[in-house]
C-alpha positions in Angstrom: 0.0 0.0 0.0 1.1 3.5 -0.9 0.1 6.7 1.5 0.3 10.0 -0.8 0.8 12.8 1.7 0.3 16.8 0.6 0.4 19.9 2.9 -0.8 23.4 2.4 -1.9 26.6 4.9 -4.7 28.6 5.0 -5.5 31.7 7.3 -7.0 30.1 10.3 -10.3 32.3 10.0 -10.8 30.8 6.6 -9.7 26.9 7.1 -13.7 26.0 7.6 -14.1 27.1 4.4 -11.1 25.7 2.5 -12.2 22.3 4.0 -15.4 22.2 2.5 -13.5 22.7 -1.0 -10.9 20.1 -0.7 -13.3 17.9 0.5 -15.7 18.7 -2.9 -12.9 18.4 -5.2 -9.1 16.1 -3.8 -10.8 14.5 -1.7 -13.8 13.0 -3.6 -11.9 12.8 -6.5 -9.1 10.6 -4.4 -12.1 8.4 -2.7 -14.1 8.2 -6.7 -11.0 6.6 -8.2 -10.7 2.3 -8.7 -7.6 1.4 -6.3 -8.1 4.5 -3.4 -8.1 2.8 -0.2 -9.6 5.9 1.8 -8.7 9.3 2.5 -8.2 11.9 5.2 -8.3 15.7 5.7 -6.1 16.9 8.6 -5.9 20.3 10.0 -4.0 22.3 13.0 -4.2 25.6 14.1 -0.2 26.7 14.2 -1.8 29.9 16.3 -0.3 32.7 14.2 -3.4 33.4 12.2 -2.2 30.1 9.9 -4.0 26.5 9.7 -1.9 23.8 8.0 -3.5 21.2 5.8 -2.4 17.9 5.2 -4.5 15.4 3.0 -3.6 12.2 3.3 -4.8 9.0 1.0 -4.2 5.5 0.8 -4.0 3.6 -2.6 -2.9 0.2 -3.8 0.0 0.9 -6.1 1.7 4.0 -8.0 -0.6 3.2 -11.2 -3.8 3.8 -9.4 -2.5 7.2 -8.5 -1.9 7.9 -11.8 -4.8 7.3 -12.5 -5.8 10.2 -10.2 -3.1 12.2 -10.5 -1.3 12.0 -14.1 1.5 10.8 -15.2 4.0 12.9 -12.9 2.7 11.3 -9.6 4.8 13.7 -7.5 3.4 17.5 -9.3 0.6 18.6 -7.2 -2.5 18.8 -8.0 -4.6 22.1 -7.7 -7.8 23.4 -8.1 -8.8 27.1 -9.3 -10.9 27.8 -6.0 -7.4 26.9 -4.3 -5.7 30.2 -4.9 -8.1 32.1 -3.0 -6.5 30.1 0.2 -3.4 29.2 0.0 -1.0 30.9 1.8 1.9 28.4 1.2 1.5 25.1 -0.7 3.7 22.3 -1.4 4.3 22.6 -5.1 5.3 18.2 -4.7 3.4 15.4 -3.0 5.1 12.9 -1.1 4.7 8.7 -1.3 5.5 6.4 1.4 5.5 3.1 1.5 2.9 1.6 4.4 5.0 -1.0 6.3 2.4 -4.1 7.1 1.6 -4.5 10.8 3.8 -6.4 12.9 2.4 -10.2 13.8 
């Protein structure tokens, strides 16, 4: 299993917001496409007026995210509502293997 990791931040005042949108457009489209093994929306207040963001989403293998994401697996992928938000954003996404559970 593959985790694909991205991070962003938001002004705090606006993260309610911002959630709604991910969750409309990454995050359905992550949880609509064959081989997405679930998906998660994380946020915490950094208490400077900023919210970070970090989606994270499970998936079977690298083709599967392709599938989602193009071709270059590791470009992120953004939406138009996005720039509106965005105070920082991770121009990459990152991929980690998921280690099985120990016996």
């Amino acid at each position: 299993m593959i985790a694909r990791m991205w991070r962003g931040l938001v002004p705090t005042e606006k993260v309610a917001e911002y959630v709604e949108i991910v969750e409309r457009t990454g995050m359905s489209g992550y949880r609509r496409t064959p081989g997405n093994e679930g998906a998660q929306l994380l946020t915490r207040d950094l208490g400077d007026g900023r919210t970070e963001i970090i989606t994270l989403s499970w998936w079977t293998d690298l083709d599967h995210i392709r599938a989602f994401a193009g071709e270059d697996i590791e470009k992120a992928k953004y939406y138009p509502e996005d720039d509106d938000y965005l105070l920082e954003r991770d121009s990459t996404v990152k991929h980690f293997e998921v280690a099985p559970p120990a016996p």
